[in-house]
C-alpha positions as a Python dict, from the first residue, in 0.01 Angstrom:
ca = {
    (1, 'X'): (0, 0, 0),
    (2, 'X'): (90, -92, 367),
    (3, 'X'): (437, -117, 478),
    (4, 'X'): (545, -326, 737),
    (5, 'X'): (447, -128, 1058),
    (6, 'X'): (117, -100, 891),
    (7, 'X'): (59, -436, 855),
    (8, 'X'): (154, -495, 1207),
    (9, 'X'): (-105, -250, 1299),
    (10, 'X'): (-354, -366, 1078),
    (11, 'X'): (-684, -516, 1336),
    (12, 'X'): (-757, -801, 1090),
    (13, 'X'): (-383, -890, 1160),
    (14, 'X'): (-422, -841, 1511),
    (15, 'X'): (-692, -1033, 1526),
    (16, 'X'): (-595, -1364, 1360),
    (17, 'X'): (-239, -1382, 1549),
    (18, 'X'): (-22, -1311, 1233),
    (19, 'X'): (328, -1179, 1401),
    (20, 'X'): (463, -1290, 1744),
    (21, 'X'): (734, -1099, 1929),
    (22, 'X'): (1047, -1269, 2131),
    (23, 'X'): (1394, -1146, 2244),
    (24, 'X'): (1667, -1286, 2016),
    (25, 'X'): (2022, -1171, 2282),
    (26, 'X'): (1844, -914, 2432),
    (27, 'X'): (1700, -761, 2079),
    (28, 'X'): (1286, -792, 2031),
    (29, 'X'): (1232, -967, 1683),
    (30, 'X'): (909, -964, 1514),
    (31, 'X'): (833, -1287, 1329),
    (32, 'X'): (547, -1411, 1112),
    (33, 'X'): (292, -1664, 1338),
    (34, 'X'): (296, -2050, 1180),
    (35, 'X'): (-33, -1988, 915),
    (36, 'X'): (-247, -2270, 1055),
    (37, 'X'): (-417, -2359, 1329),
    (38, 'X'): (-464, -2648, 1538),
    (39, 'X'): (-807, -2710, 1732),
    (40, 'X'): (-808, -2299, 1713),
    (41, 'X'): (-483, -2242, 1886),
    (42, 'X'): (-170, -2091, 1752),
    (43, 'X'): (153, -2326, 1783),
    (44, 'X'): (395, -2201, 2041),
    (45, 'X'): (749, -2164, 1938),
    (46, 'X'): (926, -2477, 2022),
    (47, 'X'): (1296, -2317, 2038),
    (48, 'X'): (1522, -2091, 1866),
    (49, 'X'): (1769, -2237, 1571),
    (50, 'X'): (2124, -2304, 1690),
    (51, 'X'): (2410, -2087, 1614),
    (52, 'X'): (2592, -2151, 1207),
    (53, 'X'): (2853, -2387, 1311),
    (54, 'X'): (2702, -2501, 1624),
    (55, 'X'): (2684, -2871, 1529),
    (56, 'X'): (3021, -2851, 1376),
    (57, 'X'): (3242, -2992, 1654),
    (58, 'X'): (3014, -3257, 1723),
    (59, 'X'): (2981, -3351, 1311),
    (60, 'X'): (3401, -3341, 1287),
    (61, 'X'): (3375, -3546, 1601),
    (62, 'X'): (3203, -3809, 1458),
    (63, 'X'): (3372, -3815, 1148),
    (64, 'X'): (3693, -3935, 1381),
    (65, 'X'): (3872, -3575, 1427),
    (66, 'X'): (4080, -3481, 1715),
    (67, 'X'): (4018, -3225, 1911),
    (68, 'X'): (4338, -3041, 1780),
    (69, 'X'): (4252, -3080, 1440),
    (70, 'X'): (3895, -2983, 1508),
    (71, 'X'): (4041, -2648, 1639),
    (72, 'X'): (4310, -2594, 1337),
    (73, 'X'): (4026, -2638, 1069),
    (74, 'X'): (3814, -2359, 1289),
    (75, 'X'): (4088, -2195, 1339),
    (76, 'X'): (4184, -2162, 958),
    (77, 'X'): (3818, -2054, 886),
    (78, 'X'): (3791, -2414, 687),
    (79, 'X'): (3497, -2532, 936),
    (80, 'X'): (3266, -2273, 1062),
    (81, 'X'): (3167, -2251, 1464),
    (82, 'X'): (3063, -2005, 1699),
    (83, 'X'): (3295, -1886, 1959),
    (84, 'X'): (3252, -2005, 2336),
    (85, 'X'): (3034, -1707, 2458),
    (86, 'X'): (2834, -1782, 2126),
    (87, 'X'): (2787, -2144, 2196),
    (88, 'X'): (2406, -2278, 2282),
    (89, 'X'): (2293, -2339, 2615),
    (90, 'X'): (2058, -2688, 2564),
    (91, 'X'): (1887, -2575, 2888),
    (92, 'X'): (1773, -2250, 2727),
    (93, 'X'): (1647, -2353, 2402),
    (94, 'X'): (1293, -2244, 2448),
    (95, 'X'): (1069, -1910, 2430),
    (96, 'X'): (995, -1770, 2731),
    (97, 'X'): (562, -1809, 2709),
    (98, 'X'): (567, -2147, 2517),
    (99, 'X'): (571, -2541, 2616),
    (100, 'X'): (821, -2781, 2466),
    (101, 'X'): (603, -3075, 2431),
}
């Protein structure tokens, strides 16, 4: 039985690609590589997944909320959203080693 450092380690795993490595805020996570392949390459990452909450100003927006009640419901822990520091850069939405096309 292999644990998960094994199984990292193992050279048919190795071989075929199965985890890829990337810094989540400064922290290396290990993730497991897409399964297929495409004209024998590996998909790159496209980009990370947003913040919970990140689309929630924009979604009350929409839906015809001020700002001011935007901020009560968050505020109240109604509508979830990260804080300011927490908030997605859209230029930096991408792996460091991968394409966005």
């Amino acid at each position: 039985m292999q644990d998960y450092e094994d199984l990292r380690a193992d050279p048919q795993a190795i071989h075929n690609g199965t985890f890829m490595e990337l810094d989540v805020k400064g922290t290396p996570a290990i993730l497991i590589s897409h399964p297929l392949r495409y004209d024998g390459s590996l998909p790159g990452l496209r980009s990370m997944p947003l913040n919970p909450g990140a689309d929630s100003k924009g979604i009350l927006s929409e839906l015809g909320l001020s700002k001011e009640e935007q901020a009560r419901l968050i505020e109240k822990g109604v509508v979830g959203a990260p804080s300011e520091d927490e908030a997605p850069d859209p230029k930096n939405r991408t792996r460091s080693g991968t394409t966005n096309d």
